[in-house]
N, C-alpha and C positions, 0 to 999 in steps of 0.2 A: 863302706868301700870293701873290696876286695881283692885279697892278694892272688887271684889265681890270676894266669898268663897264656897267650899263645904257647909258648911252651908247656906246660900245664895240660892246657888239652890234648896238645898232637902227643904227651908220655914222655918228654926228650929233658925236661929240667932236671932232674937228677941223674945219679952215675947209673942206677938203673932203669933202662929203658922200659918203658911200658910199652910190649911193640904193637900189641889191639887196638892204641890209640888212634893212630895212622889210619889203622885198616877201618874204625868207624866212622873217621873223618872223610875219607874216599867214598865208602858207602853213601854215606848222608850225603855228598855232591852228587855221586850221580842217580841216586833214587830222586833227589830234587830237582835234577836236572831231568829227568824224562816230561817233566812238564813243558818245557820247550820243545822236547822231542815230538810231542802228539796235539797238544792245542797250539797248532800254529795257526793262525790268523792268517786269510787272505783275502785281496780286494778285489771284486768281482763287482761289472758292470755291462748291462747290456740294454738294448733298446726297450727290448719285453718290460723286463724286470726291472731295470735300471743301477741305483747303488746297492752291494748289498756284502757282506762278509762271511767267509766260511771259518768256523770254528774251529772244527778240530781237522787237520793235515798232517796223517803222520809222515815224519820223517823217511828216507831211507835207511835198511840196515847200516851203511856205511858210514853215515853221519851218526849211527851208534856207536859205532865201532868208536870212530874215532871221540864220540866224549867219555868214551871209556876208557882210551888212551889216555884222554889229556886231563883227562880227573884224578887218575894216579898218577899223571905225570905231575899236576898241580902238591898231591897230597904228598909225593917225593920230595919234590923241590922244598916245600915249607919244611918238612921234616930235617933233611938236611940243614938247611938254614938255622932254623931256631937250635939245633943242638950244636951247631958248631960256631955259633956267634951269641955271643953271650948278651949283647946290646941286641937289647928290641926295636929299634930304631932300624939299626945294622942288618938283625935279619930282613924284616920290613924291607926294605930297600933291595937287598937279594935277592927276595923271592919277585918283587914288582919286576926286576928287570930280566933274571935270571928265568925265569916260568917263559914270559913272551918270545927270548930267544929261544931256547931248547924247542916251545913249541913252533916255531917257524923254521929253525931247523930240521927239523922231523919231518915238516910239508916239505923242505925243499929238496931233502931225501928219498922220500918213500912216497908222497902223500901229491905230491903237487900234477905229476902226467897224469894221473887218473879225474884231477880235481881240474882241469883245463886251464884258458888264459886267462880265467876271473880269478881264480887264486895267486897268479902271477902278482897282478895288480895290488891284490892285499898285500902280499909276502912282503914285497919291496916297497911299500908307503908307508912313510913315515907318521903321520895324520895316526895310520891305524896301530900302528906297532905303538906309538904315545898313549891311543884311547885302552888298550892293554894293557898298558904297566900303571894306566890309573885305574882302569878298574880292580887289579891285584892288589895295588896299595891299597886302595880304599877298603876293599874288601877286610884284610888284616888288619888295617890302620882303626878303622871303625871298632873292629870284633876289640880289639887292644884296649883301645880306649874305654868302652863300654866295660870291660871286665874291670878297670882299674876304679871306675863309679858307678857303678851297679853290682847291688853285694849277690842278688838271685842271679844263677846262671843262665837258669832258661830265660830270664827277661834279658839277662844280659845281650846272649848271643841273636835274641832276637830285634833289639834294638839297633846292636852292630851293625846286622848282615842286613838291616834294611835300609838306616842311615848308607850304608856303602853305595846300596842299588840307587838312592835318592843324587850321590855326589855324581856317581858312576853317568846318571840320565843326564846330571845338572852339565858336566864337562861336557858330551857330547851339544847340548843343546846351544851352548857356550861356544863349541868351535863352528858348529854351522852357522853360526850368526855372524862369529868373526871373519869365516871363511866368504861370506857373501853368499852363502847357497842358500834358497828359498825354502822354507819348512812347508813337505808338502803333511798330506794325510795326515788331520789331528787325532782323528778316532782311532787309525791303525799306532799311531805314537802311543797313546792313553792305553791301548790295549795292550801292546810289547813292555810299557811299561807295568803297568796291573799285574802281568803274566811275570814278571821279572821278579816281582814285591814278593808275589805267590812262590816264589820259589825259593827265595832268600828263607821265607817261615817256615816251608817245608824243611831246609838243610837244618834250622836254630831248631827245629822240634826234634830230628831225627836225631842229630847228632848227640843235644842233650839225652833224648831217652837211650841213646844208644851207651852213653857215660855212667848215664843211671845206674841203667842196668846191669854194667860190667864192674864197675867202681865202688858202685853205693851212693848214699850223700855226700861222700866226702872222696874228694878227687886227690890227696894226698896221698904220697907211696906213704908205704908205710916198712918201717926197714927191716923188722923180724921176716926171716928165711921163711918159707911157707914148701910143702911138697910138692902143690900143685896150687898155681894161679887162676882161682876163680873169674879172675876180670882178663886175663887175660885166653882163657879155652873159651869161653864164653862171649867175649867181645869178637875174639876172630875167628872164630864157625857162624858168629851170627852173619857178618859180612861175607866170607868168602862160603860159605853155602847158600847164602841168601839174595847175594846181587848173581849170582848164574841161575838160579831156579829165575830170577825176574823175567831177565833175558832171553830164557827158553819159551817159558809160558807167555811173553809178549809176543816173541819169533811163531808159537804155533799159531797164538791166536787173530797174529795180523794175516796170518797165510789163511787160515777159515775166512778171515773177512773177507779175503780178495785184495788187500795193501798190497804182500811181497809176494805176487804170483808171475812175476815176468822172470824170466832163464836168470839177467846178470842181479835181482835180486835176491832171488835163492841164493844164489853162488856169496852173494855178499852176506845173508843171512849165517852160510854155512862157516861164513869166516869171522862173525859175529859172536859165535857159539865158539866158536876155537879159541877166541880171545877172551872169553869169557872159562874155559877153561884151565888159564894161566890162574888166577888165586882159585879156583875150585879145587888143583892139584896142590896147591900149598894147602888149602884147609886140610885136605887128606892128611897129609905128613900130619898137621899136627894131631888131630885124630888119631891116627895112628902110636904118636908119641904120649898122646893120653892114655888110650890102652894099655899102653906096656907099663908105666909110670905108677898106674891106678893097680894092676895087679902087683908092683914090687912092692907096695906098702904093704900088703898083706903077707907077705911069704913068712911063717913061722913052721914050715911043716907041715903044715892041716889042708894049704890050701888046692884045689883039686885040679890046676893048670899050673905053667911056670909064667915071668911075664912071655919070651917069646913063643910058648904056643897058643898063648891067649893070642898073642898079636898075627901070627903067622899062619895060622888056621884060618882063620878070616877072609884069607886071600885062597882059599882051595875052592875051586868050583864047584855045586850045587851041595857040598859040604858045608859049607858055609852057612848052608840056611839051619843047618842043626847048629852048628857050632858058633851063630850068633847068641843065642839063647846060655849056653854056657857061657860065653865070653864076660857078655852082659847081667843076663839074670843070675847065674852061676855068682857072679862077683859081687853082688847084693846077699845071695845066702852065706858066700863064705865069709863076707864081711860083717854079718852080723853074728857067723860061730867064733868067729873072733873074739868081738865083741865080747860075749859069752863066755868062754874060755877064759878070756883074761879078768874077766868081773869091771871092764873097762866104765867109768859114766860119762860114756857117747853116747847120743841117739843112733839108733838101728833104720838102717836103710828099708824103705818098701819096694817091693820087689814090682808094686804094677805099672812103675814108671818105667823100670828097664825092661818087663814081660811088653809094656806097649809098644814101648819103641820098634822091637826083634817083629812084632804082628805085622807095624802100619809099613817096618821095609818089604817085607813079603805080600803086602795089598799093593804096594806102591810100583809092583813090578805086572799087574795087572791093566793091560790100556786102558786107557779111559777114568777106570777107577784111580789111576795112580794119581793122575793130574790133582783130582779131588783130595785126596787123604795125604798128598805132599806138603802141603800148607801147614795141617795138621802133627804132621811125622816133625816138620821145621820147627815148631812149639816143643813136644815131644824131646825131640831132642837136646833142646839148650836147658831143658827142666833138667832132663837125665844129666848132662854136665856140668850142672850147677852143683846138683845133691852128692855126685862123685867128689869133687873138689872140698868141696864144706866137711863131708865123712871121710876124708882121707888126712884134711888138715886137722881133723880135731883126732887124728889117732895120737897117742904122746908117743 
């Protein structure tokens, strides 16, 4: 068995928050969620041909937009909850009820004139606003339970979040029988279903590897002060750099296919990228807060910037492309005359991860080529902030 918890994962069980948590659990919805978004199933039927089903349908931007919305709305709502209710039962029950309103309020705000009289219909039924607050309980109810008898995480949350989808299909299946409506299309059932499974395992992989990676094997804080939090620069650059490059590179590549080429698709594409520009600017800040942070550990005198013209510089136009190289590669040599200087026993930083990084940004502003070497620069990068953190916390 296992003592870890909802709380646990989202960061919120202790007095110090872990705030990367949130932002990997967001991520992992909605990277898993794009599989709804592009293999949509539909049922086509004609005299020619007769029955037949189309696989992949992408979505519109807007219905991006919006599980983008309601993905962080979801990963807020639970956050909130589990830190400020100590019973897991307690949060459980908040977020099942508290997520469906907020989101229906949002439609009924912002969301519902554009969305026509079919969203009306949703808003105000009861039926669906019920099959909501079970699919959210389930959701957490299951991932709870599973953690509390399954000592492996990643089978844990894998077992959870597909039991949820299994209850989630079971209630609906449940009310249309009770409701007297006739269960059409088995094959499009079995497919929405299959599609559903698939996404649950997508979220229990991503989310794990994204804990892994930030954490380590052991998801416990750990209470010694640290200068710089590896799981935490690490955990949220991975998300808030990584779900907007998604975004971008699916937005260009459905406009080459001929998906969003009509006028109010663009326009919604362009608001798609805007919204996705909300944590791309928070990753900044914190970026930004690593630079300056990573150069004041070093300050003995010797070192060849201060933190704010490391950080400050950066932002000078085509300057910048020299003075990344100092900021970065600069802060690997002087961190290893340090080193030296003090007869310190730290490992010494290699300078080819922060010389790659300063290359793939300057390829990356090349069309065409950048699309390609972006992927690469996103590795590149969480390497580079990994080794900054590790060689800063081991200075004494």
């Amino acid at each position: 068995m296992s003592n870890l918890t909802i709380a646990d994962l989202l960061g919120v069980r202790s007095k110090s928050i872990q705030w990367e948590r949130p932002f990997l659990f967001f991520g992992a919805l909605f990277l898993a969620g794009i599989i709804h978004l592009v293999f949509v199933a539909w049922q086509t039927s004609s005299v020619d041909s007769g029955f037949s089903i189309e696989w992949v349908n992408i979505l519109p931007p807007s219905e991006w937009s919006k599980a983008l919305l309601f993905d962080f709305l979801l990963a807020g709502v639970a956050f909130a909850a589990f830190r400020w209710i100590p019973n897991n039962v307690g949060a459980i029950a908040a977020v099942a009820i508290g997520y469906p309103l907020i989101r229906r309020a949002l439609y009924y705000l912002f969301l519902m004139p554009e969305a026509g009289s079919g969203t009306s219909a949703w808003l105000w039924n009861p039926i669906f606003f019920l099959q909501s607050v079970v699919w959210t309980a389930s959701f957490f109810g299951c991932i709870a339970v599973a953690l509390r008898r399954i000592e492996k995480l990643w089978l844990a949350l894998l077992v959870g979040t597909i039991a949820s989808e299994v209850l989630s299909h079971l209630f609906s299946f449940l009310r249309a029988i009770i409701a007297g409506n006739e269960i059409q299309g088995w094959e499009m059932q079995l497919l929405y279903f299959a599609r559903s499974i698939l996404n649950m395992a997508v979220f229990a992989a991503l989310f794990w590897a994204g804990l892994r990676f930030a954490s380590g094997k052991s998801l416990e804080v750990k209470d010694e002060a640290t200068r710089l939090s590896r799981g935490f620069y690490t955990g949220t650059l991975s998300v808030t750099y990584g779900v907007p490059f998604v975004i971008v590179m699916a937005t260009l590549l459905f406009q080459i296919l001929g998906e969003w080429n009509s006028r109010s698709e663009l326009e919604d594409a362009l608001m798609l990228m805007g919204v996705a520009f909300l944590p791309l600017t928070y990753g900044v800040v914190v970026f930004c807060r690593l630079i300056y942070k990573m150069w004041a550990a070093i300050q003995d005198g010797h070192a060849r910037t201060t933190p704010g013209k490391a950080l400050g510089f950066c932002f000078i136009p085509f300057f910048n492309f020299y003075w990344g190289f100092q900021a970065f590669t600069g802060f690997a040599k002087d961190y290893n005359a340090l080193v030296q200087r003090n007869s310190l026993n730290v490992s010494a930083l290699s300078t080819g991860v922060f010389t790659a990084y300063m290359v793939l940004c300057l390829v990356a502003l090349i069309p065409v080529v950048g699309y390609i070497v972006t992927p690469v620069l996103y590795v590149i990068l969480l390497v580079m902030v990994s080794k900054i953190c590790n060689a800063v916390n081991a200075l004494p």
